[in-house]
C-alpha positions in Angstrom: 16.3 -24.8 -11.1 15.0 -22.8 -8.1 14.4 -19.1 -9.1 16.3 -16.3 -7.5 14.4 -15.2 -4.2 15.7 -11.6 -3.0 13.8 -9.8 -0.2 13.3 -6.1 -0.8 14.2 -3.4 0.5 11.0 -0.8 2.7 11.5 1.5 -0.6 11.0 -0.6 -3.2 8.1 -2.6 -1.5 6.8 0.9 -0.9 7.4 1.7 -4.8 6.0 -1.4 -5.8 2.4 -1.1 -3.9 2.6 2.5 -5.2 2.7 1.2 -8.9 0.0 -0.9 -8.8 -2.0 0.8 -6.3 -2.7 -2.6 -3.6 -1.5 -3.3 -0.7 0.9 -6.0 1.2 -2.2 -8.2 2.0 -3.5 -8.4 -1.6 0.1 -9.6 -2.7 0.4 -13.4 -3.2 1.8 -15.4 -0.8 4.3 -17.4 0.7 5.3 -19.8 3.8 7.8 -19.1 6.4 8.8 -22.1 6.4 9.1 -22.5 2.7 12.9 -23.6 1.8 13.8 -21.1 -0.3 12.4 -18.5 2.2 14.7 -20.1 4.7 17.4 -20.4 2.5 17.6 -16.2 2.5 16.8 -15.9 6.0 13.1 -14.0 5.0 11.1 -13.2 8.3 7.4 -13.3 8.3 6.2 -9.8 6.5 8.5 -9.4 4.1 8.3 -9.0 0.8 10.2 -11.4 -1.4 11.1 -10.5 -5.4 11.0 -13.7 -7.3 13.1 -13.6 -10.9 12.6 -16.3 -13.1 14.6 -16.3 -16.8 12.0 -17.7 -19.8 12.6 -18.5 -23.0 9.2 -16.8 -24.1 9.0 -14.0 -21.7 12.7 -13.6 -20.9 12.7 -12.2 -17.3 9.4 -12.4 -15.5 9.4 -11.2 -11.9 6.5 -11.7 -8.9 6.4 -10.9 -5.7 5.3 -12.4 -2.6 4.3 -11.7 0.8 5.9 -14.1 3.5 3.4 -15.3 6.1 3.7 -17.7 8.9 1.9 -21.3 8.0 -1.3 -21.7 10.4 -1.1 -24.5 12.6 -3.6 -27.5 12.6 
């Protein structure tokens, strides 16, 4: 059920930004502390490629920035 989380690698972060012409900061985010983070050992900073099959769209893939959670 959980979609497959890969952190990628400085070129194709770099190729990605490239392509649509943004930065790190302007990607969407996503906890540190977020299980599925954890579960691939992510660090804060990194970018994470997030590949989810669909019956409509067949594969759809995001990315997102991993960021530490602010404390209250």
């Amino acid at each position: 059920m959980v979609p497959d989380h890969t952190i990628m690698s400085e070129d194709e972060v770099r190729t990605l930004l490239a392509h649509y012409n943004i930065t790190t900061e302007q990607l969407p985010k996503i906890f540190h502390d977020d299980p599925a983070v954890k579960a691939i050992n992510a660090k804060v900073d990194d970018v994470i490629r997030v590949v989810r099959i669909s019956h409509t769209a067949g594969r759809a893939e995001s990315y997102r920035l991993v960021i530490r959670r602010p404390k209250k």
